[in-house]
MARBA-3410 file (N, C-alpha, C, O; in Angstrom, 1 decimal):
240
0.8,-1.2,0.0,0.0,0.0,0.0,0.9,1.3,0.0,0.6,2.1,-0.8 ~ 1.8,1.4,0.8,2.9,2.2,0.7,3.6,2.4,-0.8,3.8,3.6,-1.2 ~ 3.9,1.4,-1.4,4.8,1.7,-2.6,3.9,2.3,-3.5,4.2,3.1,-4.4 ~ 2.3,1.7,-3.2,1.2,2.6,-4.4,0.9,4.1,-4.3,0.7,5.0,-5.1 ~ 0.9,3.9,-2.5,0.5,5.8,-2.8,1.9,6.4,-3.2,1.8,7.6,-3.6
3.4,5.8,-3.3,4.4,6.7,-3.5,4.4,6.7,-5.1,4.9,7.6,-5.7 ~ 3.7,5.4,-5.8,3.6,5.8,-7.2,2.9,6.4,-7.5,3.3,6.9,-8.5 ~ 1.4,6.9,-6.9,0.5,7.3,-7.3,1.2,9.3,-7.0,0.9,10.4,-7.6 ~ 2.2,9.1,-5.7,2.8,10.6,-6.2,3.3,11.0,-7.3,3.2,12.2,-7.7 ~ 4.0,10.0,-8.1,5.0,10.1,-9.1,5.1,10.0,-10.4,5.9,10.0,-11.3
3.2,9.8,-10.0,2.7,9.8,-11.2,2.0,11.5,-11.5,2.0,12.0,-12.7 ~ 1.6,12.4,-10.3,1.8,13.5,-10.0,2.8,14.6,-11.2,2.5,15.5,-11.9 ~ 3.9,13.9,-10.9,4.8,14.5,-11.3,5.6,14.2,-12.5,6.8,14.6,-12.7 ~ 5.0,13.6,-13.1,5.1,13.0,-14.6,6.3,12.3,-14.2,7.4,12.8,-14.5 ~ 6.2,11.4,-13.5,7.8,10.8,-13.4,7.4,9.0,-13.8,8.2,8.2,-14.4
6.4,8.8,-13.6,5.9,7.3,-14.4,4.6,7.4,-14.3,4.0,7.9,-13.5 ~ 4.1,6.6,-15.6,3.0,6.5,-16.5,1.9,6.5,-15.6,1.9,5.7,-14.7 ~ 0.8,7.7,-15.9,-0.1,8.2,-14.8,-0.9,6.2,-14.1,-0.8,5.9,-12.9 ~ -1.2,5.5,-14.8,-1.6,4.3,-14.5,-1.2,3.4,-13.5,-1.8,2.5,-12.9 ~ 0.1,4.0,-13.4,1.0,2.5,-13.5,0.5,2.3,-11.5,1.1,1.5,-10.7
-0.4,3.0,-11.2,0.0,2.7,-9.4,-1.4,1.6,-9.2,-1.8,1.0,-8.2 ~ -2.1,1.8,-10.4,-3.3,0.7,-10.3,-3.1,-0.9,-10.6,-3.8,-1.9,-10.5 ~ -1.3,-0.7,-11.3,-0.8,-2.7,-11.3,-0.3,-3.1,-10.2,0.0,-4.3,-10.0 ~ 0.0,-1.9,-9.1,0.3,-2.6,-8.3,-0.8,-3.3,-7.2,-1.7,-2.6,-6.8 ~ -0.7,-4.6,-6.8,-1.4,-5.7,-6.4,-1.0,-5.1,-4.7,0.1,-4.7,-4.2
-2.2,-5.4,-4.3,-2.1,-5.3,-2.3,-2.2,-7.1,-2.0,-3.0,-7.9,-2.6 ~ -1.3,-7.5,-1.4,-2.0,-8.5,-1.6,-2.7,-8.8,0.0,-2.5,-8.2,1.1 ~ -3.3,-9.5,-0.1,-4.9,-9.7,1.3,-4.2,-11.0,1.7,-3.9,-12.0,1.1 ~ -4.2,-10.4,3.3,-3.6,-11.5,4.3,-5.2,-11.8,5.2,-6.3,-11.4,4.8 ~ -4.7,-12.6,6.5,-5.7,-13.5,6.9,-5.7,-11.9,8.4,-4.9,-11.0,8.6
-6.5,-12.1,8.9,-6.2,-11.3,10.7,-4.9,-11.9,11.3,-4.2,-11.2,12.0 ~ -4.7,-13.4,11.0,-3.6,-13.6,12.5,-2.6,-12.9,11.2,-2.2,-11.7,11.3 ~ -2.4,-13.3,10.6,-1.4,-12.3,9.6,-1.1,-10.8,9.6,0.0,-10.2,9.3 ~ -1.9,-10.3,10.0,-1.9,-8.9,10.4,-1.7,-8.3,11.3,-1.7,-7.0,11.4 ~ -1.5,-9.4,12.2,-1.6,-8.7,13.2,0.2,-9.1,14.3,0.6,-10.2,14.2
0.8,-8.3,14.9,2.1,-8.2,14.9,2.2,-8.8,16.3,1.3,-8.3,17.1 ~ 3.4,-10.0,17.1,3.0,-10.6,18.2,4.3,-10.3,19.0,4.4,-10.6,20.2 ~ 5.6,-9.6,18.4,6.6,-9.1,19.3,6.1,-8.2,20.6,5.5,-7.1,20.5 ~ 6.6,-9.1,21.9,6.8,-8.1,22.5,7.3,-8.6,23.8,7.3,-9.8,23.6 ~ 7.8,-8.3,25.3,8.3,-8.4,26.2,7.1,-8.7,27.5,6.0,-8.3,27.8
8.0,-9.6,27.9,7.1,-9.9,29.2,6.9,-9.1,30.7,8.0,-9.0,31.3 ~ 5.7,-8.6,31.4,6.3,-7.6,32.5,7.3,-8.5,33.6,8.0,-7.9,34.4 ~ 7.3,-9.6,33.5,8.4,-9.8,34.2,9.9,-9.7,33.6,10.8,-9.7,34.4 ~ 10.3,-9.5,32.4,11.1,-8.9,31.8,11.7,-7.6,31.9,12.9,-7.4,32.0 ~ 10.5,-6.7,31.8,10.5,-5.3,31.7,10.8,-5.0,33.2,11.3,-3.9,33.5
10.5,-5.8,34.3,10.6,-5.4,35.7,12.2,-5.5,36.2,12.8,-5.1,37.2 ~ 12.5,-6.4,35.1,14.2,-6.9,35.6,15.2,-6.1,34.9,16.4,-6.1,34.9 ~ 14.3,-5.1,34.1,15.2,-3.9,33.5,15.2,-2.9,34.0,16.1,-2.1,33.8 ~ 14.4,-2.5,34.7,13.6,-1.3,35.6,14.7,-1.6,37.2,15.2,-0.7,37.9 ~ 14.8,-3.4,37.3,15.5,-2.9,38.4,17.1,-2.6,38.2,17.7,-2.0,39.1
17.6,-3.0,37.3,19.1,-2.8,37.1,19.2,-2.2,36.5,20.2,-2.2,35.7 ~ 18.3,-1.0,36.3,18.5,0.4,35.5,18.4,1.4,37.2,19.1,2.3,37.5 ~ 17.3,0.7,38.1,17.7,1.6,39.3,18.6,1.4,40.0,19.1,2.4,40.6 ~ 19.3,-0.2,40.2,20.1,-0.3,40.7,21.6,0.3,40.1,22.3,0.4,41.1 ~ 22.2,0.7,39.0,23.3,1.0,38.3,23.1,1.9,37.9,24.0,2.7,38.1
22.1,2.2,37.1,22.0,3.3,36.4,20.8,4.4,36.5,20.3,4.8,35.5 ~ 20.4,4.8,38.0,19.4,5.2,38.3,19.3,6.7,37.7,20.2,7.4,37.4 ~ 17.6,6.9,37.6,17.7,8.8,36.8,18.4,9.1,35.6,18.5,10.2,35.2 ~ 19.1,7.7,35.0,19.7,8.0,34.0,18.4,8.5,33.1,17.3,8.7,33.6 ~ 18.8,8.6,31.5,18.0,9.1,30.1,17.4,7.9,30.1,16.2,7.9,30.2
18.1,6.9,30.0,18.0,5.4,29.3,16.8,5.0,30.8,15.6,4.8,30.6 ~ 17.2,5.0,31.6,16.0,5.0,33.1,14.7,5.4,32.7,13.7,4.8,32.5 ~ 15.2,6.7,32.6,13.4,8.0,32.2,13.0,7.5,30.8,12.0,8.0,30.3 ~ 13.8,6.5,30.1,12.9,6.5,28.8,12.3,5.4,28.6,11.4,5.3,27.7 ~ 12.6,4.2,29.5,12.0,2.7,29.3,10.9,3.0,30.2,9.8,2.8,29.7
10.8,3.5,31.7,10.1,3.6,32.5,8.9,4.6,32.2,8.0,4.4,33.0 ~ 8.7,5.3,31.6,8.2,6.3,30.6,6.7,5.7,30.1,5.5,5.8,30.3 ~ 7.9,4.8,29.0,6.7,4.3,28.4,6.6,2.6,28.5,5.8,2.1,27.7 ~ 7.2,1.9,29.4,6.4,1.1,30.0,5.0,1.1,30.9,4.1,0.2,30.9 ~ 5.2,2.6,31.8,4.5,2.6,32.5,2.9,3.6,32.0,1.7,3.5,32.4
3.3,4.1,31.3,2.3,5.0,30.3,1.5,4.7,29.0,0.5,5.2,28.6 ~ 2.5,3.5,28.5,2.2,3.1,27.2,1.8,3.7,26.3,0.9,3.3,25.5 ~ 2.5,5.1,26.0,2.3,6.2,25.1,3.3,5.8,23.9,4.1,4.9,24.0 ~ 3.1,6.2,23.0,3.7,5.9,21.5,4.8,7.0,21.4,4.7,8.2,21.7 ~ 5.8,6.4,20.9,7.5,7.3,20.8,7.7,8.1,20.6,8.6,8.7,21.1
6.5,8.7,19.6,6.2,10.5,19.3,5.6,11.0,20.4,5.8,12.1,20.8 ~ 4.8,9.7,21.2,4.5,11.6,22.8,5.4,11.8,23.4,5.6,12.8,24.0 ~ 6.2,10.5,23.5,7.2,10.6,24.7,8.1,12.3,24.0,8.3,13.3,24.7 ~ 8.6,12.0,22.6,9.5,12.5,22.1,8.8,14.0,22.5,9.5,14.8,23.1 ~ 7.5,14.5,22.1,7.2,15.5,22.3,6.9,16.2,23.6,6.7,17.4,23.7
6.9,15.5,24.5,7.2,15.8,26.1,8.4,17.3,26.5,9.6,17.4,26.5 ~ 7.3,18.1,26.6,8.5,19.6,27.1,8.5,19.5,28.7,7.5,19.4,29.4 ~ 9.5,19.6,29.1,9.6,20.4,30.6,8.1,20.6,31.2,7.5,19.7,31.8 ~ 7.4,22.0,31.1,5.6,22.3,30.9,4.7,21.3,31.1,3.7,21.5,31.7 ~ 5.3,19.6,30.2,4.2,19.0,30.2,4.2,18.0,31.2,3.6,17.0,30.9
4.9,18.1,32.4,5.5,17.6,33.6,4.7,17.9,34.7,4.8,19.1,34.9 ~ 3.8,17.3,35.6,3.0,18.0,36.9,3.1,17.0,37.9,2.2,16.2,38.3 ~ 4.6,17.1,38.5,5.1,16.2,39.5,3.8,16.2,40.8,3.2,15.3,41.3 ~ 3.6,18.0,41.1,3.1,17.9,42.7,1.4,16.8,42.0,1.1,15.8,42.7 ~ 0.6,17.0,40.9,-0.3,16.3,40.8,-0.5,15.0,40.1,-1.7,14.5,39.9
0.8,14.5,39.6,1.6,13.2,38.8,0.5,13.5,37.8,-0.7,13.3,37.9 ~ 1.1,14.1,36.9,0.2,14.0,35.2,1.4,14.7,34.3,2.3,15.6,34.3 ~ 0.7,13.9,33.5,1.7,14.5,31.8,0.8,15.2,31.0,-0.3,14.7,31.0 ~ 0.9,15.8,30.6,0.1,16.3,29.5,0.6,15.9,28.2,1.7,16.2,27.8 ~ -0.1,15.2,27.4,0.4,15.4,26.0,-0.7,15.9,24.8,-1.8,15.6,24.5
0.3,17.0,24.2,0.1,17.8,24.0,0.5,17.9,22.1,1.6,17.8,21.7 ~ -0.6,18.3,21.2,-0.2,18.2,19.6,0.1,19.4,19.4,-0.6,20.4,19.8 ~ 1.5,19.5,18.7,2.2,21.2,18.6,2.7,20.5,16.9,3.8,20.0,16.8 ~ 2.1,20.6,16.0,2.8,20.1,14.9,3.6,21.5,14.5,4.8,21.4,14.1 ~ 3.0,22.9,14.8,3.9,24.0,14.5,5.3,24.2,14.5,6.1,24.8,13.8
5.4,23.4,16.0,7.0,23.6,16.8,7.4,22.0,16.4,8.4,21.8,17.0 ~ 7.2,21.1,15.9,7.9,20.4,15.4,7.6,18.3,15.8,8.1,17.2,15.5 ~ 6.6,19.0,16.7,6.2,17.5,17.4,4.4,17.3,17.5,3.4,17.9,17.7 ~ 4.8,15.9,17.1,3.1,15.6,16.6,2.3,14.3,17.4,3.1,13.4,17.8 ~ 1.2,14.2,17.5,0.7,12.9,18.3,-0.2,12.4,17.1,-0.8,13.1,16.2
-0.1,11.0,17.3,-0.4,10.2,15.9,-1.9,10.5,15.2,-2.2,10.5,14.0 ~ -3.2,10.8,16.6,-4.2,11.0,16.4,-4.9,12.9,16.6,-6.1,13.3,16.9 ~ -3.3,13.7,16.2,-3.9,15.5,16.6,-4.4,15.3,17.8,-4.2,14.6,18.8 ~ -5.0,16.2,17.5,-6.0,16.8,18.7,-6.3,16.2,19.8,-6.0,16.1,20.9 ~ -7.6,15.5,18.4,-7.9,13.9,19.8,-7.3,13.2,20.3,-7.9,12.5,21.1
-5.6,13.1,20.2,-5.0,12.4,20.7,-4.6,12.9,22.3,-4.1,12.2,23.1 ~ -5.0,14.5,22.5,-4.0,15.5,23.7,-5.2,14.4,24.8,-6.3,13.9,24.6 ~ -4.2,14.4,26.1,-4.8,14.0,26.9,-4.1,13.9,28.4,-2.9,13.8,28.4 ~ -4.7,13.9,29.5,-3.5,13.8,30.6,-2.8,12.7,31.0,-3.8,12.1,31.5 ~ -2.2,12.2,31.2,-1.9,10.6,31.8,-1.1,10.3,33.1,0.1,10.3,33.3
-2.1,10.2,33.8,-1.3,9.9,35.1,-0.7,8.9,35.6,-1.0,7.7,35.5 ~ 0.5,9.4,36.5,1.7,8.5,36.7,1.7,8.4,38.1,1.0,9.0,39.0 ~ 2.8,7.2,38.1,2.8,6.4,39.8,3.6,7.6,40.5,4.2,8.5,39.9 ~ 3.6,7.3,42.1,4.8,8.0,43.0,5.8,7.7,42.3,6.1,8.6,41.5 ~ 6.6,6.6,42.2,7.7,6.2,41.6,8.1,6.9,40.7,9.1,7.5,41.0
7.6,7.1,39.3,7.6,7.4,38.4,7.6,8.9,38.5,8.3,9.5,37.7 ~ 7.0,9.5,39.4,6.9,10.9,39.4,8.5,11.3,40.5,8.7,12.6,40.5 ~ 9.2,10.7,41.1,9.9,10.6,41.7,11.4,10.5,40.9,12.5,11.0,41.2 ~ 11.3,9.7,39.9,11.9,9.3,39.0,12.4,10.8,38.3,13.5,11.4,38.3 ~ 11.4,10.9,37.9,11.2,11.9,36.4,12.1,13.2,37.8,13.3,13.5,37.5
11.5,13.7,38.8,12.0,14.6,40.0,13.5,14.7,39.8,14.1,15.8,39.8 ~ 14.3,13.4,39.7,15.7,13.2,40.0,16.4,13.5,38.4,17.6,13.8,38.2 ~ 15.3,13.4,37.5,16.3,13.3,36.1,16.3,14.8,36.0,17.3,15.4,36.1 ~ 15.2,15.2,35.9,15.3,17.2,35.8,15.9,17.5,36.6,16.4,18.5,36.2 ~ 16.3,17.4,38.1,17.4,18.3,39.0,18.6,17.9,38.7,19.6,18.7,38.9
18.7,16.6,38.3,20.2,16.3,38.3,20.4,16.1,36.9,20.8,17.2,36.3 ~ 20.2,14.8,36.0,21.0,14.6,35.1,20.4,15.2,33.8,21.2,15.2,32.9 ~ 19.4,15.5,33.4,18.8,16.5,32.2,19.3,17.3,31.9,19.6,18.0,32.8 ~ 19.6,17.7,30.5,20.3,18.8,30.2,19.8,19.8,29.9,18.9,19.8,29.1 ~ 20.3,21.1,30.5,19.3,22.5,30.5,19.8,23.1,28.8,20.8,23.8,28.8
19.2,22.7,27.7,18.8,23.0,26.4,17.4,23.2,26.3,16.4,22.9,27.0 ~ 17.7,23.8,24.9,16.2,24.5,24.5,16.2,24.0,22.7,17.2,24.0,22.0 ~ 15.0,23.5,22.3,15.1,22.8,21.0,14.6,24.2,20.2,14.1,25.2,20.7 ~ 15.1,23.9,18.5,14.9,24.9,17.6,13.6,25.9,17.4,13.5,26.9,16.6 ~ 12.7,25.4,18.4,11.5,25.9,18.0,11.4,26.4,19.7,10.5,26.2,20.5
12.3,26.8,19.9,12.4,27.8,21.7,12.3,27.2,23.0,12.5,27.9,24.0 ~ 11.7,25.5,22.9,10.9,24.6,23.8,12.1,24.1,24.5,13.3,23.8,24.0 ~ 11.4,23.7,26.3,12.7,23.0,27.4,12.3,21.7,27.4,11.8,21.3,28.5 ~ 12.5,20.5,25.9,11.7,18.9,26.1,12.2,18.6,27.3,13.1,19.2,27.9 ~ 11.7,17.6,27.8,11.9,16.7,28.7,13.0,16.2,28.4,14.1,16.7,28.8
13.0,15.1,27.7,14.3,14.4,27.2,15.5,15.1,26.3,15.6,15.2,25.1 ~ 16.2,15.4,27.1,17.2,16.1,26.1,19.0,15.1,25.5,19.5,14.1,25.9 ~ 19.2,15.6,24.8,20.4,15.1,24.1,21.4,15.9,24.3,20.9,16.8,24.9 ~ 23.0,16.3,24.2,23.4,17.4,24.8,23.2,19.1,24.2,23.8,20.1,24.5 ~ 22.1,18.9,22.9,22.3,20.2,22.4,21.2,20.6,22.3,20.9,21.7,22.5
19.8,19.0,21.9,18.7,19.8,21.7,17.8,18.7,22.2,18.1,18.0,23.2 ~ 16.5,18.5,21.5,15.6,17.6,21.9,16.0,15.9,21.8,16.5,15.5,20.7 ~ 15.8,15.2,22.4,16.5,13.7,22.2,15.6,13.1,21.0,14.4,13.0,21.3 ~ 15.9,12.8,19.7,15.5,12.2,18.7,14.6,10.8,18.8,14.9,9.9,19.5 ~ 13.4,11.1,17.9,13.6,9.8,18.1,14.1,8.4,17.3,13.5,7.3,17.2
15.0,8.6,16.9,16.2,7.7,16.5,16.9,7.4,17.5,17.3,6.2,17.5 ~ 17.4,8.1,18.6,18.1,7.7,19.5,16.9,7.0,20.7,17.2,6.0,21.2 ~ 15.8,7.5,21.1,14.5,6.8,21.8,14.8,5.3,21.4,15.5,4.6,22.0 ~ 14.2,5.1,20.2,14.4,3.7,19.7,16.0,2.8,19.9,15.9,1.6,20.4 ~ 17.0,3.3,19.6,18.4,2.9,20.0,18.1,2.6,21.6,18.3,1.5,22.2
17.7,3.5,22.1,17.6,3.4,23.4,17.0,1.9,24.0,17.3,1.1,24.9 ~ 15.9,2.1,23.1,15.2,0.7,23.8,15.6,-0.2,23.1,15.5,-1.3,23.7 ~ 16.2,-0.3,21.7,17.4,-1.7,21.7,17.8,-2.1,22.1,17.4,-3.3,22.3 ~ 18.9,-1.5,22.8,19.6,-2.0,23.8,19.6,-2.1,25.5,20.5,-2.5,26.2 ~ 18.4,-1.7,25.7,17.7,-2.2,27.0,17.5,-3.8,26.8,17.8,-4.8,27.4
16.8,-3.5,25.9,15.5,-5.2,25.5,16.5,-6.2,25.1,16.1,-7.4,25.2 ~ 18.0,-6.0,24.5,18.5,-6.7,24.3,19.2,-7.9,25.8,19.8,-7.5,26.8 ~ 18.8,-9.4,25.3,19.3,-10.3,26.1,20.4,-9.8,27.0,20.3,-9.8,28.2 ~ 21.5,-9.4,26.4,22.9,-9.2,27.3,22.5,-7.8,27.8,23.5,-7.4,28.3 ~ 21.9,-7.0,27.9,21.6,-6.1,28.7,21.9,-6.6,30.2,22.9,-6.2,30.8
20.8,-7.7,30.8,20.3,-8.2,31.8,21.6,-9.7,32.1,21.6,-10.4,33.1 ~ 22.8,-9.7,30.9,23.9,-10.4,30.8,23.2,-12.1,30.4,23.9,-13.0,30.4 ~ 22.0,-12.1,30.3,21.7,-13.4,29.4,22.5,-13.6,28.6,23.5,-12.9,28.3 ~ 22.3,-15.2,27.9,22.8,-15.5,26.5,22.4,-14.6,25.3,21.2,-14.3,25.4 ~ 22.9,-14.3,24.5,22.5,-13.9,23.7,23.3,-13.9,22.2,24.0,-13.0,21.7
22.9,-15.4,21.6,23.9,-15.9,20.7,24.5,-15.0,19.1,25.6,-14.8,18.6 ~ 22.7,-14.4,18.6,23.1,-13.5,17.3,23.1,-12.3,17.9,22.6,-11.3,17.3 ~ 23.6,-12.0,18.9,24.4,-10.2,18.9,25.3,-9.7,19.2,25.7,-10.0,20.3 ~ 26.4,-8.7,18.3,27.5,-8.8,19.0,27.3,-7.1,19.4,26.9,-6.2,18.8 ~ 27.9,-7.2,20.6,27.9,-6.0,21.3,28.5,-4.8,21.1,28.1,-3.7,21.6
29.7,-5.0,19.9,30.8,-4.3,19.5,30.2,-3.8,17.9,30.9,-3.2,17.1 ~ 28.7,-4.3,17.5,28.5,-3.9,16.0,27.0,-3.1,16.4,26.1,-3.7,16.9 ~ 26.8,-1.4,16.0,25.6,-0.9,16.3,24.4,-1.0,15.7,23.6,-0.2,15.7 ~ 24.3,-2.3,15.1,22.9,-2.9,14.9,21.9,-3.4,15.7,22.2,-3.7,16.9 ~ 20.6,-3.4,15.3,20.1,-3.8,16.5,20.3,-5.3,16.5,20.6,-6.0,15.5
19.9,-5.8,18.2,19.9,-7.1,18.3,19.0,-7.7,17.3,18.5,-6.9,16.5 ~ 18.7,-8.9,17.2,17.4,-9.3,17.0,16.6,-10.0,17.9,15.5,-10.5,17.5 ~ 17.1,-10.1,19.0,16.3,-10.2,20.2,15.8,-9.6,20.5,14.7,-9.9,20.9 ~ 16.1,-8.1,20.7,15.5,-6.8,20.8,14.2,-6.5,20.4,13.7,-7.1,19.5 ~ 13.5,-5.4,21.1,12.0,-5.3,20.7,12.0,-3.3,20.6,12.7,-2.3,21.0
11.2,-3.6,20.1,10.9,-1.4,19.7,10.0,-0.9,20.6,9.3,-1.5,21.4 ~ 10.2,0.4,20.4,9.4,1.0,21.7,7.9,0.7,21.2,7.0,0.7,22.1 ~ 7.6,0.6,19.9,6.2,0.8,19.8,5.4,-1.1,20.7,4.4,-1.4,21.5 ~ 6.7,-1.9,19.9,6.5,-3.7,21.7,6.8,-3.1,22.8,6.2,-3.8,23.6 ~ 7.1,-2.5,23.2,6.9,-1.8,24.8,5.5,-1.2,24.7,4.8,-1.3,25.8
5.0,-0.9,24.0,3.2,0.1,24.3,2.4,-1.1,24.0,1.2,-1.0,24.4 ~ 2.7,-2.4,23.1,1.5,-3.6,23.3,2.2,-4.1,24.5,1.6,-4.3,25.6 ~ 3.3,-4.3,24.4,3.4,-4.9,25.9,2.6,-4.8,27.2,2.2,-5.7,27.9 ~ 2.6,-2.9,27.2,2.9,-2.2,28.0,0.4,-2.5,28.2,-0.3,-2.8,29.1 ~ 0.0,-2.2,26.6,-1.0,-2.3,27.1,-1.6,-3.8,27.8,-2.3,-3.8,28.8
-1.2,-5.2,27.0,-1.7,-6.4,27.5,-1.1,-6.7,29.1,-1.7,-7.6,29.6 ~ -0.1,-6.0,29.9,0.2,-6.1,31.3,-0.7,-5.4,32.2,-1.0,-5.9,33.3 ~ -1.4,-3.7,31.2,-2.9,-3.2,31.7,-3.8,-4.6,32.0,-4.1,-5.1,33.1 ~ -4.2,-5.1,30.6,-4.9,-6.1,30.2,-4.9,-6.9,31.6,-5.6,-6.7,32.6 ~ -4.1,-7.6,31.2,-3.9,-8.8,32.5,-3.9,-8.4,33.8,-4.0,-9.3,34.6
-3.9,-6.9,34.1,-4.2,-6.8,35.7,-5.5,-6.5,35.7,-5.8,-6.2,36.9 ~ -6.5,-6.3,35.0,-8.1,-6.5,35.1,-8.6,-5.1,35.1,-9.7,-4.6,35.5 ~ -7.5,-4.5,34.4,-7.5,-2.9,33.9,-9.0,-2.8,33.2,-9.0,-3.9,32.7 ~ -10.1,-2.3,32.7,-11.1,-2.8,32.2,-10.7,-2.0,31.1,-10.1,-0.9,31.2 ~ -11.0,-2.6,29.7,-10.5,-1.8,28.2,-10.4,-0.9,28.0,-9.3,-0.4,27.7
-11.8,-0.3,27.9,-12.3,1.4,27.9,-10.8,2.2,28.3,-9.9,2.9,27.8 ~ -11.1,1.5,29.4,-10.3,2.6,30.7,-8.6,2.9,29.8,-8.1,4.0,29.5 ~ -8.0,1.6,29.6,-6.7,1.5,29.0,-6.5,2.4,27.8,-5.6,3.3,27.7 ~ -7.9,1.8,26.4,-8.2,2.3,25.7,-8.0,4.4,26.3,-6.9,4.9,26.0 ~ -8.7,4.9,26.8,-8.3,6.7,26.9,-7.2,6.7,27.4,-6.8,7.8,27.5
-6.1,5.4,28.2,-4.8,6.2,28.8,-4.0,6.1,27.9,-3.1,6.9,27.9 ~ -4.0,4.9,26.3,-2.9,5.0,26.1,-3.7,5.3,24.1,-3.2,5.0,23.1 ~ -4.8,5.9,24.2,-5.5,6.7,23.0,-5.7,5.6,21.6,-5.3,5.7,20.4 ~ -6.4,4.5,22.3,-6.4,3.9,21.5,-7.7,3.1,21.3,-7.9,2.3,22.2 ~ -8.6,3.0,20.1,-9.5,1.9,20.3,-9.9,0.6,20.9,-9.0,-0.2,20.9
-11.3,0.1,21.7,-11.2,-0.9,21.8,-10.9,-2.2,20.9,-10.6,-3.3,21.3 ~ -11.2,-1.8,19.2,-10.8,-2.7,18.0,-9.5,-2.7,17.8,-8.7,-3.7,17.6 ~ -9.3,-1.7,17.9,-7.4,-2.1,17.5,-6.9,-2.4,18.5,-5.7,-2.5,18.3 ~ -7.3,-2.6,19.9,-6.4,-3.1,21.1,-6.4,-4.4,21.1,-5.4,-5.1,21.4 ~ -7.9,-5.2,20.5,-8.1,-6.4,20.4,-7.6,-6.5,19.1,-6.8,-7.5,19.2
-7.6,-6.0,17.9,-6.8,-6.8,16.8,-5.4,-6.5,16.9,-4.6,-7.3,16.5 ~ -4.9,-5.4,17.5,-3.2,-5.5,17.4,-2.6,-5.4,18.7,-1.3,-5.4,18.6 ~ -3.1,-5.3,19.9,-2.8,-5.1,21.2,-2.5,-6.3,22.1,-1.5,-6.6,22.7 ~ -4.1,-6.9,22.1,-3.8,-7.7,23.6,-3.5,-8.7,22.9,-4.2,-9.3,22.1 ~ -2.2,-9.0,23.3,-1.5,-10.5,23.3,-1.7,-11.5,24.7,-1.0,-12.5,24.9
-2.7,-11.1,25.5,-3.1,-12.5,26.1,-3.8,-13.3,25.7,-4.9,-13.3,25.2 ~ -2.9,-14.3,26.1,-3.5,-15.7,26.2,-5.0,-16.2,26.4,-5.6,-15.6,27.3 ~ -5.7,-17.3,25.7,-6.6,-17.7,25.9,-6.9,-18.1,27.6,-8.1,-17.9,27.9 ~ -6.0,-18.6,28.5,-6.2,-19.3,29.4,-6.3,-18.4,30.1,-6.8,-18.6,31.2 ~ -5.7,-16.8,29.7,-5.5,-15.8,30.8,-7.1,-15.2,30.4,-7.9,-15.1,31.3
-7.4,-14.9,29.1,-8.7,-13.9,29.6,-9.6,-15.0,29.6,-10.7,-14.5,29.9 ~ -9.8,-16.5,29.3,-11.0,-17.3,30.3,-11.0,-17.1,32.2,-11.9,-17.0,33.0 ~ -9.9,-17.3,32.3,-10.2,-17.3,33.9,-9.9,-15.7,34.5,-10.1,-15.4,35.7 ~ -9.6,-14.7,33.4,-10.4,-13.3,34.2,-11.9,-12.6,33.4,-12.2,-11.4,33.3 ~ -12.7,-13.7,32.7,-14.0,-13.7,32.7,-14.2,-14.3,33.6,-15.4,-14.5,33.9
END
């Protein structure tokens, strides 16, 4: 579908034969086909959370797994997070669509919303802004949250980030196809966007009721059940 709408630009621009984006074929898969099953276990995610507090506590890499494990916001809100959109004394985030200044939420408007966070988490976030955050301002005048040392933390580096969290030898597992010394990703490794199904089927499984998940982390009850909840049959029979 991608390569058609880019022919059907290019066809725009007299660059190939106005037609040609109607030979290309979509081809039609099944639902389980469609639907994507990477992602991490919260017992996983808890054993990164702790040897990120124990070693590397308030670090970037800390404030960015914990983030959006615990929030299950999508890479672009995290990335668009200013300073502003921070309310430690009442634990809430705001996220907030500024496509002007350079940062966007997948759904506009509808997508702005508050999302509230644990003590922890709000405690967390307390230590990275006094201590290790860097006092920058990105191109469009704004104090992000996540900074890099010059301007707003990318998100290309977000993603690197959670590479090499999720990666097995992180946590010093086996980890046979990665080598540590080449900046690819593992292939054990999971993306931030498997941290946000993750992050929603762990909602899921603590008896979070859908709706509810559905407005924290802005997302349908259809698409949670077709691309979201990865639990198990045995798990949602016996929490019916």
């Amino acid at each position: 579908s991608t390569i058609r709408v880019f022919i059907r630009w290019c066809a725009t621009i007299e660059a190939v034969p106005e037609n040609l984006a109607s030979k290309v074929v979509v081809p039609t898969v099944s639902a389980e086909e469609e639907q994507r099953e990477t992602m991490i276990e919260s017992d996983h995610a808890n054993e990164i959370l702790a040897r990120l507090t124990k070693f590397d506590y308030a670090s970037r890499e800390h404030v960015v797994f914990a983030l959006l494990w615990e929030t299950g916001m999508r890479m672009g809100a995290a990335h668009g997070l200013d300073l502003k959109d921070v309310d430690l004394e009442n634990g809430r985030l705001s996220l907030v669509h500024r496509p002007d200044t350079g940062t966007t939420l997948k759904n506009g408007k509808t997508g702005e919303r508050l999302v509230a966070i644990s003590a922890e988490l709000q405690e967390l976030l307390k230590d990275y802004i006094d201590v290790i955050r860097n006092e920058v301002i990105d191109s469009h005048g704004r104090k992000p949250l996540l900074t890099g040392k010059k301007t707003r933390l990318s998100r290309t580096s977000i993603r690197r980030c959670i590479y090499e969290l999720t990666a097995p030898c992180f946590l010093d597992n086996e980890c046979p196809d990665c080598n540590k010394n080449v900046p690819d990703k593992c292939p054990e490794a999971v993306s931030p966007h498997d941290i946000r199904r993750s992050a929603i089927t762990h909602y899921l499984t603590s008896d979070v009721p859908i709706d509810i998940v559905g407005e924290r982390m802005d997302v349908s009850r259809d698409i949670v059940d077709k691309h979201y909840d990865e639990r198990s049959q045995e798990v949602k029979v016996e929490q019916r």
